[in-house]
C-alpha positions in Angstrom: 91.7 98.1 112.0 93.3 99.3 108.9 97.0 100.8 109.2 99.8 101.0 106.7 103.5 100.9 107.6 106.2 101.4 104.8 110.1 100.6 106.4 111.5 104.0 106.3 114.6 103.3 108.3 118.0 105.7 107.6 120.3 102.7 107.8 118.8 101.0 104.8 118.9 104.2 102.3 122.0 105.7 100.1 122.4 108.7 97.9 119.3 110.5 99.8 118.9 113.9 98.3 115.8 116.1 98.7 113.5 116.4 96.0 114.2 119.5 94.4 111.3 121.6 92.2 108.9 119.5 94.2 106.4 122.9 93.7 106.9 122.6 89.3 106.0 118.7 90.0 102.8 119.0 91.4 102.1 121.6 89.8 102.3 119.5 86.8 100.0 116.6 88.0 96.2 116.6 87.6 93.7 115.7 89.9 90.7 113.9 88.6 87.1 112.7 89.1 86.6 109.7 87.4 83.5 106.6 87.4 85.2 103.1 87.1 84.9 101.0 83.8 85.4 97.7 84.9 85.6 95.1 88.0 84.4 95.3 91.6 84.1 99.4 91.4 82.3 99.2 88.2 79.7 102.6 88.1 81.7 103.8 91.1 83.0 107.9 91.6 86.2 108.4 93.1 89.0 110.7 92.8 92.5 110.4 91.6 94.9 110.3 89.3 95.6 109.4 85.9 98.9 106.8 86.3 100.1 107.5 82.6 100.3 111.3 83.6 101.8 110.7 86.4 104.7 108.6 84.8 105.3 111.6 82.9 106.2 114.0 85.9 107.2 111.3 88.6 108.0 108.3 86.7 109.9 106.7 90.0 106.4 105.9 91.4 104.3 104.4 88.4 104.5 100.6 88.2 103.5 97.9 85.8 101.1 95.5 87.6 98.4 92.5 86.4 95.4 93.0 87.4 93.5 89.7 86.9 90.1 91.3 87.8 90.5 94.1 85.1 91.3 91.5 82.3 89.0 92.4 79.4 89.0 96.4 79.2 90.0 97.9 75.9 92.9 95.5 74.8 94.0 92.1 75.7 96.9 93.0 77.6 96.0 92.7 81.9 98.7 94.8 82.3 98.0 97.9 84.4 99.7 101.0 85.6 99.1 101.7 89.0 100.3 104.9 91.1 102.1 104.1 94.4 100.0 107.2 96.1 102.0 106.9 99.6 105.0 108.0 97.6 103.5 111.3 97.1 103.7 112.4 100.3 107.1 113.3 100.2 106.7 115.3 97.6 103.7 117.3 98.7 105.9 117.8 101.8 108.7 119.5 99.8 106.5 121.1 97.9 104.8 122.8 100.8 108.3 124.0 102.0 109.2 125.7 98.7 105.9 127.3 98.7 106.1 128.4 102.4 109.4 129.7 101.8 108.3 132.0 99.0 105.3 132.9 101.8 107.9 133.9 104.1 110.0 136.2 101.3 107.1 137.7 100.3 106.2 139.2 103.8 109.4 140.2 104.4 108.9 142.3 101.0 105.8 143.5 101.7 106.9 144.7 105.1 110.0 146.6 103.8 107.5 148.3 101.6 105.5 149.3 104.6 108.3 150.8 106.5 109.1 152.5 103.4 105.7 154.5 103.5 
């Protein structure tokens, strides 16, 4: 059974603020298809993102890893960027919110308009 659990715990954070133009972030962000170069997914499709593009928009949740397996690729660095997807969540969440309340705005205008006529 596969399950992941991140601590999450209110007595353990400071300086919490919500994530403003969540909406302008990932809108900014591009989803990909991709076919793995190297290591145990070699030939593989999957979907994604692109961790160097990512670092650009939401640099907080890029990190610099080694990757052993991938050693070898185009340079002789084994140094990787990886993207901590879990992290996204929250601002997909926040995202949703701003777009939901620009939903809600636009109803109300479009049912002023109707009373109108």
């Amino acid at each position: 059974i596969g399950y992941s659990s991140t601590i999450s715990d209110a007595r353990l954070k400071e300086d919490v603020e919500t994530i403003q133009s969540a909406s302008e972030k990932v809108s900014q962000l591009r989803g990909v298809e991709y076919t793995w170069k190297k290591g145990s997914r070699k030939g593989q499709r999957e979907i994604g993102l692109i961790a160097q593009e990512v670092e650009a928009v939401v640099p907080s949740i890029v990190r610099e890893k080694e990757l052993v397996a991938m050693s070898g690729l185009d340079d002789s660095s084994a140094s990787y960027k990886t993207v901590d997807y879990e992290k996204l969540i929250a601002l997909l969440i926040e995202s949703n919110k701003e777009q939901q309340e620009i939903i809600a705005q636009l109803e109300e205008r479009v049912i002023d308009l109707e009373n109108r006529l």
